[in-house]
Every structure is written in C-alpha cells, then in structure tokens.
LOZASE-514489 format. One line per field, with one value per residue (C-alpha): residue in three letters; residue number from 1; x, y, z. Coordinates in steps of 0.001 Angstrom, whole numbers. Last residue first. Layout:
gumar = (ala  ...)
tivex = (NUM  ...)
xx = (X  ...)
yy = (Y  ...)
zz = (Z  ...)
// end
This chain:
gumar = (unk  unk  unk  unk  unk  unk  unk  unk  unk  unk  unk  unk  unk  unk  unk  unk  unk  unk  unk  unk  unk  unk  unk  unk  unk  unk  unk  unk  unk  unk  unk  unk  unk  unk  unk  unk  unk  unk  unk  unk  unk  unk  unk  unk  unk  unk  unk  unk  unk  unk  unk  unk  unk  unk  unk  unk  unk  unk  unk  unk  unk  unk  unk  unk  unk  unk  unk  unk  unk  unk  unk  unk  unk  unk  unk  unk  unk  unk  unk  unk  unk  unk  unk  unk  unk  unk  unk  unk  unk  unk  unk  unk  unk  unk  unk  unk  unk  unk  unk  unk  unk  unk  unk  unk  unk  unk  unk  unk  unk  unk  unk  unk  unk  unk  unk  unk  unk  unk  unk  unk  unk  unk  unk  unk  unk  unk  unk  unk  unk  unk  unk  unk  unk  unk  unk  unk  unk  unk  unk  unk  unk  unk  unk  unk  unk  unk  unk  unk  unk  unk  unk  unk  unk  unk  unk  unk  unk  unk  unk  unk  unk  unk  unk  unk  unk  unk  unk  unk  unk  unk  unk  unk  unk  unk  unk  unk  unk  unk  unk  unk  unk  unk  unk  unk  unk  unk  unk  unk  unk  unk  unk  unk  unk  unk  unk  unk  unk  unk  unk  unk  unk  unk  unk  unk  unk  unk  unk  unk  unk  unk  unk  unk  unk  unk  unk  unk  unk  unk  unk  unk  unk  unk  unk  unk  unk  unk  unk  unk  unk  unk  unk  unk  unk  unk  unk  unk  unk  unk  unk  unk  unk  unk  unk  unk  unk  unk  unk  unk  unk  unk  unk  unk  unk  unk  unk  unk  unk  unk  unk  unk  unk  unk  unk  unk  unk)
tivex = (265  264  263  262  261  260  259  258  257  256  255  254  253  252  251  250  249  248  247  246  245  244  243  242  241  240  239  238  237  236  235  234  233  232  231  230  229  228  227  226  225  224  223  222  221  220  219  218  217  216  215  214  213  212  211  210  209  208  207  206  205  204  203  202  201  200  199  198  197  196  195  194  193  192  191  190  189  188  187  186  185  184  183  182  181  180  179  178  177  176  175  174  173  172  171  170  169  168  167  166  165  164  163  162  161  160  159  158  157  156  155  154  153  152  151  150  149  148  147  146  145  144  143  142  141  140  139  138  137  136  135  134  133  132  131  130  129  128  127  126  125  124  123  122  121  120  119  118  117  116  115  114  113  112  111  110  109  108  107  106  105  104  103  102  101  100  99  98  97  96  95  94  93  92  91  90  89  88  87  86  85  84  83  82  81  80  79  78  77  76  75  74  73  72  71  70  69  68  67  66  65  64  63  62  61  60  59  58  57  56  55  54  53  52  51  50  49  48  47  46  45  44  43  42  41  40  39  38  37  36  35  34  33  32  31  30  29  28  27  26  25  24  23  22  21  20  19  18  17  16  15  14  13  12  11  10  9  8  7  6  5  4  3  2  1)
xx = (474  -2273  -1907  -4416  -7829  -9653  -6654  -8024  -11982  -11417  -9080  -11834  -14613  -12350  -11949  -15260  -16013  -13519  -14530  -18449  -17141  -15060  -17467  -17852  -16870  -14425  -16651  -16094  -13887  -13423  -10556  -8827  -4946  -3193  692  1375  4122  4070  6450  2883  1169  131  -4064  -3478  -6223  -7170  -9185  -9986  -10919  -12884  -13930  -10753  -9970  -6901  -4787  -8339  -8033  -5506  -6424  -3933  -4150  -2079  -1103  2656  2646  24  2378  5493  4145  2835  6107  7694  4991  5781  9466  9001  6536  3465  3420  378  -295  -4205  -3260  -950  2762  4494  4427  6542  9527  9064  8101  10701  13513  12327  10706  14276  15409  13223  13615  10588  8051  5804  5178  1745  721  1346  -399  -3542  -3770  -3332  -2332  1728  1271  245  -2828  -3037  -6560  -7880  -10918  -12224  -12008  -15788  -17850  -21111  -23922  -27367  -25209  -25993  -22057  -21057  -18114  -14873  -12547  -8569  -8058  -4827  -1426  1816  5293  4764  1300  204  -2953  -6576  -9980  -12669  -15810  -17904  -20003  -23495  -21550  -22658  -23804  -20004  -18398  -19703  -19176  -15893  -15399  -16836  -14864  -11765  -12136  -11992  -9170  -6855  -7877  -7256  -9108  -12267  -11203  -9199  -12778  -14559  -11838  -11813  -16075  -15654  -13929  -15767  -18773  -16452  -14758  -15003  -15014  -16949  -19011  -21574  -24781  -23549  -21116  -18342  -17698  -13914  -12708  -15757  -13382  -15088  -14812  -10842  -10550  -12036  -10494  -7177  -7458  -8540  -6006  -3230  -5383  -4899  -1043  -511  884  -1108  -3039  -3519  -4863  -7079  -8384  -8985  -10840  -13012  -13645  -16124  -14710  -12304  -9677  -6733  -8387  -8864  -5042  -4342  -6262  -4562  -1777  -1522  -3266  -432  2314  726  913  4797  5122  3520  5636  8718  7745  7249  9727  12420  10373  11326  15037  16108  18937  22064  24304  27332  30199  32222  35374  38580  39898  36594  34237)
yy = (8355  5932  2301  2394  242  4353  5634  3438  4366  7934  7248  5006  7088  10317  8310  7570  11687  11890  9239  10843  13959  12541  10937  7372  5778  3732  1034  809  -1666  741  386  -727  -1511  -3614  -3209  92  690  4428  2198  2069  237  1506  868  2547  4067  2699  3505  1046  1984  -912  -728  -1809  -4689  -6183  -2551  -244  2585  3072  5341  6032  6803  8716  11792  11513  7872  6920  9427  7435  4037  5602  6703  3394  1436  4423  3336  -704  -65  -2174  -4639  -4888  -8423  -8969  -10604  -7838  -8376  -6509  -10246  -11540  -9610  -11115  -8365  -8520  -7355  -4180  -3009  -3646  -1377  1412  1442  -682  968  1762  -1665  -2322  1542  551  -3049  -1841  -156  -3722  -5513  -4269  -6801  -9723  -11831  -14694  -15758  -15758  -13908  -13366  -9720  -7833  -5996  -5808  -5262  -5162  -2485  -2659  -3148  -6328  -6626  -8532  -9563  -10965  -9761  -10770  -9576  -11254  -11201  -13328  -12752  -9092  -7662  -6076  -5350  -4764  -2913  -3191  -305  760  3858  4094  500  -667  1503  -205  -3543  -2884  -869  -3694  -6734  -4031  -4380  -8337  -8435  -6229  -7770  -11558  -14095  -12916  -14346  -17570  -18235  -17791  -19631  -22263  -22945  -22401  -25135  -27610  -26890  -29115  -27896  -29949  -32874  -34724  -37413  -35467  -35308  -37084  -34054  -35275  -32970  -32223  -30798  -32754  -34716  -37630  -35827  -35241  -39221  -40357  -37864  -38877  -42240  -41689  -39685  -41968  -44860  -42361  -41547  -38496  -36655  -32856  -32609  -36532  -37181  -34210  -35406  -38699  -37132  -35634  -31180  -29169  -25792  -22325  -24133  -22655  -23628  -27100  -27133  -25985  -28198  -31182  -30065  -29237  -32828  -34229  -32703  -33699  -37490  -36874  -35719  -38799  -40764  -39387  -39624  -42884  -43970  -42103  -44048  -47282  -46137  -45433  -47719  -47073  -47599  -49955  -48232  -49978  -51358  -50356  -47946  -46147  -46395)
zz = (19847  20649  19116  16042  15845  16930  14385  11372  12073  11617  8628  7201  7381  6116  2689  2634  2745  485  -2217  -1743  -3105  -5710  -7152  -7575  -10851  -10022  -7977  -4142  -2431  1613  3151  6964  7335  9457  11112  9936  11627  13967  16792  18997  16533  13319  11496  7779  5747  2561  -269  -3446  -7252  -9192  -12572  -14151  -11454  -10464  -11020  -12027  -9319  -6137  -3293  -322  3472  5574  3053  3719  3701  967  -1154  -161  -853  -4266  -5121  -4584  -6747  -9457  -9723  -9241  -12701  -12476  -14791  -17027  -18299  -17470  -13836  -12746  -12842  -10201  -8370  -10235  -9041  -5285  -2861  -71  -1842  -3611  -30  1116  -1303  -523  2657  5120  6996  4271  3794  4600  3543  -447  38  1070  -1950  -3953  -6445  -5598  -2506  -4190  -3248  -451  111  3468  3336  -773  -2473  -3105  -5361  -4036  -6840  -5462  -2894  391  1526  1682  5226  4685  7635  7206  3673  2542  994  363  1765  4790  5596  5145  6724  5540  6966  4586  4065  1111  349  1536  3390  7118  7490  5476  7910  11397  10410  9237  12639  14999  13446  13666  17517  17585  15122  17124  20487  19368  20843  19318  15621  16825  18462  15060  13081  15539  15460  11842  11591  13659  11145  8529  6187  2557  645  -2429  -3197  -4935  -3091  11  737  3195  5697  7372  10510  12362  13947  12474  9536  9954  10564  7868  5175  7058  5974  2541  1701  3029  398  -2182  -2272  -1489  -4587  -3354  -6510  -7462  -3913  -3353  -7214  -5998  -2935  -4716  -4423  -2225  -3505  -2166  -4329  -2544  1024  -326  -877  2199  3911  1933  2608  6250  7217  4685  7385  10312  8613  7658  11503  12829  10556  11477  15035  14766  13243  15542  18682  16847  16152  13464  11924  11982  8601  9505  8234  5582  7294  5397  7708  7288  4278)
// end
C-alpha cells in the first residue's frame, strides 16, 4: 500500500503469457526426457505424469507432438514411450560435430580390437562423471558402464585424473560429500581420494579396483588440452583378476592412445 491507495497489481501482458507458457512447455519437454533418460526404459505415460507432477492431459500433449516429431515412439505392444529414431539421428550428428569426440570414436574402437576388453571414453558434467563412448570388448562376458548416465566422481578412476587440476580444497568443494559414499556403504576416505589424484598425476594414468564393482579393476589415461588439463580421459573396464602383465601392456594402450586425442605439448 502507498499513500493509502493499494497498488493496482499489473497484469502480464499477452505476449508475457505467452512466453511464460512457451517456456513452462520447453521446460516439461526437458523433464520428461530427462526423466526417461534416468530410467533407461519404455515407460506409461501416467507414470511420466505422476514422476515429473505434470499434469496428465500436458503429458499427453507433448507425447503427441514429440512422436510426430519423431523425438518420441509409442510402443503398440505395451502402451508405453520412448526415443524416437530422430534421436539418434542428433546424437549421431552432435557426435561427429565435435573434433574431440569424433577422434576418440576411432581410438575406443581401435583399443577394444587390440585388447577384447571394453573400451570407454570418459568426461565430467558439472560435478559428476560420465561415459560419453563405450566400446564391448570380445569377451562372452563384457563388463560395461551405461553412455550418458551421471555417476560420482570418487566411483571412478576416471574421476581421479578429471580433477587433477583443481587444489586440494577446491577438489573437496566441488565433489558433493555424498558422493564418497559407494553404493554397498563404503565411504571412500577424502584423504586417500586426494592421494590417488596425485599418484594418477605423477604416474599419468591411474588404476582403481573393486569401488562400484568388486570384480572389476579400471585403467585410465588422461586426454589434456593445451593448458596440461585433463579435459577427457580414455580406460580400459577389465575384470580384477587380470595379470599384471597384461594390466601394463593395457595400461600403455591407453596412454598411447590418450596423447594422440591430447593437445601437443
């Protein structure tokens, strides 16, 4: 109230409506692909609707537009949703559009033919770890980690070169405290996380056995850009018990592979 006058609350304007709406409708596109992205499965859309609280009818409505689109498929069979062919088509152009990526499509391909292991090329998003391309090796049993999904940076090997750029306390900062909890209970100790990261440093590339899985040990070699950061690393999943022998000579795979993706010195 002013002077005794309540103010007179403004209405948006038609053009404001609008573009709140189109931005709330942008925003539920983001959602719901994110949230069949988390669930990696063809799923209903009630339960897209219940998940994400948009109401069902606004589900429906974009549903029918993304498969028209071809974004989206509906499966006949069970009367769920899921990508469409059209996104594959973006994901495979985002893919050669970008030097880095297109290069390191070459090398994992390349490695997991000269081992028989899975091959894998890694990067952070925001302050969590994904695989960005994933090679099978030959084995009948391929151990592997999913594209795309977010995982925590202490889970992984990759993890200790990804942020070797940063101090110690700022390393400590960016990784949320949660996420030195491993999935069966363990927590990895903030100590021996920081000793690793300096070890993978000074050796250029690091090993890490049985943190997600106990019957899994993982090498990785670290891709820098011209400041020395490791901006992308490249690693072998292979199972715990290999010998040391064969370890090494994977180990020198990858490195040799890392500094050919690496910005020249």
């Amino acid at each position: 109230m002013a002077n005794g006058v309540m103010a007179e609350k403004k209405a948006p304007a038609r053009g404001e409506e609008r573009a709140n709406g189109r931005a709330r409708g942008i925003d539920r596109v983001i959602a719901l692909m994110e949230h069949l992205h988390r669930l990696r499965t063809p799923t209903r859309i009630a339960d897209i609707a219940r998940d994400t609280g948009t109401p069902r009818s606004t589900v429906y409505e974009l549903v029918n537009t993304l498969v028209e689109a071809r974004w989206l498929e509906l499966r006949d069979d069970d009367g769920t949703v899921y990508f469409g062919p059209a996104m594959h088509y973006y994901g495979s152009d985002y893919l050669d559009s970008v030097d880095l990526i297109r290069k390191a499509r070459v090398e994992v391909a390349h490695l997991a033919e000269m081992s028989g292991e899975t091959s894998q090329f890694c990067m952070l998003e925001g302050d969590k770890y994904l695989v960005v391309l994933n090679e099978p090796g030959r084995r009948m049993f391929r151990i592997s980690s999913e594209i795309g999904i977010k995982v925590p940076i202490p889970w992984t090997a990759s993890g200790r070169l990804l942020v070797d750029h940063l101090k110690p306390d700022e390393i400590l900062s960016f990784i949320p405290d949660e996420d030195f909890l491993l999935p069966d209970g363990r927590r990895i100790a903030r100590d021996e996380f920081l000793h690793d990261i300096g070890q993978a440093r000074e050796n250029g590339y690091v090993r890490t056995t049985a943190l997600v899985d106990r019957f899994t040990t993982c090498l990785a070699a670290p891709v820098r850009d011209a400041s020395r950061q490791c901006i992308a690393t490249i690693c072998f999943v292979i199972p715990a018990d290999t010998g040391e022998a064969e370890q090494k000579s994977m180990i020198d795979l990858l490195i040799a592979s890392a500094e050919k993706l690496s910005v020249p010195r």
